[in-house]
SELOFI-25437 format. One record per residue (C-alpha): residue in three letters; x, y, z. Coordinates in steps of 0.02 Angstrom, whole numbers. Example, Ala and Ser with C-alpha at 12.3 -4.5 7.8 and 13.67 -1.06 7.14 Angstrom:
<recs>
+------+--------+--------+--------+
| resn |     px |     py |     pz |
+------+--------+--------+--------+
|  Ala |    615 |   -225 |    390 |
|  Ser |    684 |    -53 |    357 |
+------+--------+--------+--------+
</recs>
This chain:
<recs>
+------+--------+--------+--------+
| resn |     px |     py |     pz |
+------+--------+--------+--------+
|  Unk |  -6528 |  -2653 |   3479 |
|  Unk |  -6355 |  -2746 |   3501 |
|  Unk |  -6360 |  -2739 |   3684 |
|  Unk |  -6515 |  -2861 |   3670 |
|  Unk |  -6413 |  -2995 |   3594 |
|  Unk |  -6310 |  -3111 |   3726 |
|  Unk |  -6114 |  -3088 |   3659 |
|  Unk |  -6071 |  -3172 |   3512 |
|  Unk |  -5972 |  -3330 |   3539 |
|  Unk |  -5934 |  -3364 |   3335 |
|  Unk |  -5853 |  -3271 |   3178 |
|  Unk |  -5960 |  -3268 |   3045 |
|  Unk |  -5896 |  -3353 |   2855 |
|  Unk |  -5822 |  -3228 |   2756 |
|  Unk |  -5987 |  -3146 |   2638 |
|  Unk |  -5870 |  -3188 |   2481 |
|  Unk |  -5873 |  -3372 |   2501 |
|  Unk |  -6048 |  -3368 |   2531 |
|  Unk |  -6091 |  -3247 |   2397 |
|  Unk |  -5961 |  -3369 |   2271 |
|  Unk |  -6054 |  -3514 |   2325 |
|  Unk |  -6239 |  -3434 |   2309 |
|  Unk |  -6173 |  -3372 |   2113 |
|  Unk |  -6150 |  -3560 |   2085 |
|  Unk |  -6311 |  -3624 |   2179 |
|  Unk |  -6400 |  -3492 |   2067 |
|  Unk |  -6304 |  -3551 |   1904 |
|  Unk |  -6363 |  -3732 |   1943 |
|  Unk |  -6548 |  -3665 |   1943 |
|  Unk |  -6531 |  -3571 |   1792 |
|  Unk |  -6450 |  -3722 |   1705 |
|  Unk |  -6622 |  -3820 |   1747 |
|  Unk |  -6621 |  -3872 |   1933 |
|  Unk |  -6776 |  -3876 |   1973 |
|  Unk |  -6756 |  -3922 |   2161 |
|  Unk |  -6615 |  -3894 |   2283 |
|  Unk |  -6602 |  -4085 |   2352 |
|  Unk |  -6449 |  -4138 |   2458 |
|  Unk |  -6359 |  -4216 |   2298 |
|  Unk |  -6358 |  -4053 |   2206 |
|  Unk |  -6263 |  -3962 |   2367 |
|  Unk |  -6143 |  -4101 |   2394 |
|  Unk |  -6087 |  -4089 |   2200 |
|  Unk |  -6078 |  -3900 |   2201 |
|  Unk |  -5976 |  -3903 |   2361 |
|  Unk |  -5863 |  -4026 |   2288 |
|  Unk |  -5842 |  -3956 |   2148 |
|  Unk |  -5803 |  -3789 |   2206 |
|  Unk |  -5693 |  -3854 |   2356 |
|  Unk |  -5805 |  -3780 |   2489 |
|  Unk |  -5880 |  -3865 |   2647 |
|  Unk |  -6053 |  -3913 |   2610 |
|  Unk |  -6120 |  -3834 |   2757 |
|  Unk |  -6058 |  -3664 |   2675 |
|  Unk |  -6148 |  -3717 |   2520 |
|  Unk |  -6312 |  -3728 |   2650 |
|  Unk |  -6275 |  -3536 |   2721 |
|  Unk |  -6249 |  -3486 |   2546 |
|  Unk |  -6410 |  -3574 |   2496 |
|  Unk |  -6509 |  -3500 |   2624 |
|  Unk |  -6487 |  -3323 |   2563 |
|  Unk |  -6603 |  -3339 |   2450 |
|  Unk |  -6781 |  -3336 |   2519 |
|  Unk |  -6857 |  -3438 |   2345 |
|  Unk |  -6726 |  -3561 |   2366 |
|  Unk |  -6816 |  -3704 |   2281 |
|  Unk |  -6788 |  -3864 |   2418 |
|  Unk |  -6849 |  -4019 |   2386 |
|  Unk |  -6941 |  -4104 |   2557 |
|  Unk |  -6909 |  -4298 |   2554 |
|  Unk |  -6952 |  -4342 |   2724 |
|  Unk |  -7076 |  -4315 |   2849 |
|  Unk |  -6957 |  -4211 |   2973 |
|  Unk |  -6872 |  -4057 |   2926 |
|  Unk |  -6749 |  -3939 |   3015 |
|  Unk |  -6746 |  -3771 |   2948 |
|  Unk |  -6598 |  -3665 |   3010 |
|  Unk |  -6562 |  -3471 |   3038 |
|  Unk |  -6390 |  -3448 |   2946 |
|  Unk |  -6395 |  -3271 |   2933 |
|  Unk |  -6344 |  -3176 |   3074 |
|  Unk |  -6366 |  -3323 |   3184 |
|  Unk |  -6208 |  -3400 |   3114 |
|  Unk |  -6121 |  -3274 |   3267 |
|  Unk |  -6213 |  -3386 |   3396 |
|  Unk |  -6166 |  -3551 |   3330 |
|  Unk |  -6278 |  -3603 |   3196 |
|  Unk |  -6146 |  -3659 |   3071 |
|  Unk |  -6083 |  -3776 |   3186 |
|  Unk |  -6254 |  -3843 |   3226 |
|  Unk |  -6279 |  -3847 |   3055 |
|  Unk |  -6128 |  -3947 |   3009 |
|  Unk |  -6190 |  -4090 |   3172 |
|  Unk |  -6369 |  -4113 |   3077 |
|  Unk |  -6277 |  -4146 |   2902 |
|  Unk |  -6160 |  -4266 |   2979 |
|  Unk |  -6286 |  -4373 |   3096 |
|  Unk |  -6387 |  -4357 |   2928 |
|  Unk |  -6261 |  -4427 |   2826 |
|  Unk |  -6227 |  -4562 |   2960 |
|  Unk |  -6405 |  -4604 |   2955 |
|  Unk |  -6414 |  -4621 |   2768 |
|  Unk |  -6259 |  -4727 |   2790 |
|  Unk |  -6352 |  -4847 |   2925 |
|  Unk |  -6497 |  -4831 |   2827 |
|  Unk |  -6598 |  -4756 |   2978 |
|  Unk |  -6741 |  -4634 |   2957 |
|  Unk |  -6676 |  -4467 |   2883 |
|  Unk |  -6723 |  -4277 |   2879 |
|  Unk |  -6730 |  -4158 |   2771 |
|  Unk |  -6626 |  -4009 |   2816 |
|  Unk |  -6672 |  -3811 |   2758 |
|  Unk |  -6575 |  -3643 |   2782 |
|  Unk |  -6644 |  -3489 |   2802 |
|  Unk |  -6531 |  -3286 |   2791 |
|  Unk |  -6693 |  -3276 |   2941 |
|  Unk |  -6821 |  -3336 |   3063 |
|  Unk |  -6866 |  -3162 |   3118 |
|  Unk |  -6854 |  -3242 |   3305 |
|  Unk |  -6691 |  -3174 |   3353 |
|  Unk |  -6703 |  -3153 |   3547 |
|  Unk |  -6691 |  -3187 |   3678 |
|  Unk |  -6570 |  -3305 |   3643 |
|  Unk |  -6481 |  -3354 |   3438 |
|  Unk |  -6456 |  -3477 |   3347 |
|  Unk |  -6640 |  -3527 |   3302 |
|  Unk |  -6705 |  -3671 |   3218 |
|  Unk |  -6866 |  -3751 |   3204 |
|  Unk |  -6917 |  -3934 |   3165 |
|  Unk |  -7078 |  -3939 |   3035 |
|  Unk |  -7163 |  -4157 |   3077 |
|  Unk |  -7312 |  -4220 |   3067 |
|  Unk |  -7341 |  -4179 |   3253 |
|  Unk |  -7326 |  -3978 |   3215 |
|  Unk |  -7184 |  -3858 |   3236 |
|  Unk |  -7057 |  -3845 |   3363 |
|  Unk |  -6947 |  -3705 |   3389 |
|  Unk |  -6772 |  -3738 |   3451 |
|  Unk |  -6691 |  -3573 |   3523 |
|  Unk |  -6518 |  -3553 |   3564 |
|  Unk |  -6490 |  -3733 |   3505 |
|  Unk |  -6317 |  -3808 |   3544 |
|  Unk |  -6260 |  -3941 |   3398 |
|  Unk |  -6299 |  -4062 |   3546 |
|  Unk |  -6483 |  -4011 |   3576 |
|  Unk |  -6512 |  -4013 |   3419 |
|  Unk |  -6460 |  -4179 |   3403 |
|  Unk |  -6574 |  -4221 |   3529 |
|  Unk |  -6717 |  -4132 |   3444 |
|  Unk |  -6684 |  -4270 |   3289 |
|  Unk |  -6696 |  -4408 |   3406 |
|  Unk |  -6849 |  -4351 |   3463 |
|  Unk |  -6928 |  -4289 |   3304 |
|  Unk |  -6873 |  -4435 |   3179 |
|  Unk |  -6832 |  -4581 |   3304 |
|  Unk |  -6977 |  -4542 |   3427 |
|  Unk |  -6872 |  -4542 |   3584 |
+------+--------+--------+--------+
</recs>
């Protein structure tokens, strides 16, 4: 089955960070956290010194993740085995241009993780965009294209 998958061009994080971060994610929820929103991720991965687009991988393990939508537009992300093809770092580009938009108060996105899309080939990392206009998928998506997904999904470009 390996020799289906292009060569991998990423290392994946280490499983005990994620599996740290996912034990705190989980002792949030217990705790009363209803909904996984952007605020509750940025104070976990603050508080446990971790990048927050770890705390997304580690979030995405979990297929009941609760996340809360808040906009129209939302990315959802393969950070399972994907993260060998890039998807961390295309992960980390959608939570900075989101944060930049928040900043400029332009129109945001929501963004979700998933361990899997079950849409592996022919060509990793995966993500879709979920709009009023339908469902796009985004395969083999470059932090750059997916960039240019936003700006046509949420800016209409």
């Amino acid at each position: 089955m390996d020799d289906q998958f292009p060569p991998r061009t990423h290392e994946p994080l280490e499983l005990d960070e994620v599996w740290d971060l996912s034990d705190a994610l989980a002792d949030r929820i217990d705790e009363g956290v209803e909904e996984v929103t952007p605020a509750v991720l940025e104070e976990i991965a603050e508080s446990q010194g971790a990048e927050l687009a770890h705390l997304y991988v580690a979030a995405g393990l979990d297929p009941d993740t609760p996340w809360k939508r808040e906009h129209p537009v939302a990315f959802v992300l393969c950070t399972g085995s994907c993260q060998a093809w890039g998807a961390v770092d295309a992960l980390a580009a959608l939570l900075k241009d989101r944060a930049e938009r928040a900043r400029d108060v332009r129109p945001g996105f929501d963004i979700v993780t998933t361990a899997c899309l079950d849409v592996c080939l022919p060509s990793p990392p995966y993500a879709v965009s979920l709009g009023p206009e339908g469902k796009a998928v985004h395969p083999g998506v470059t932090p750059e294209q997916l960039l240019e997904a936003v700006r046509t999904r949420v800016d209409g470009e």
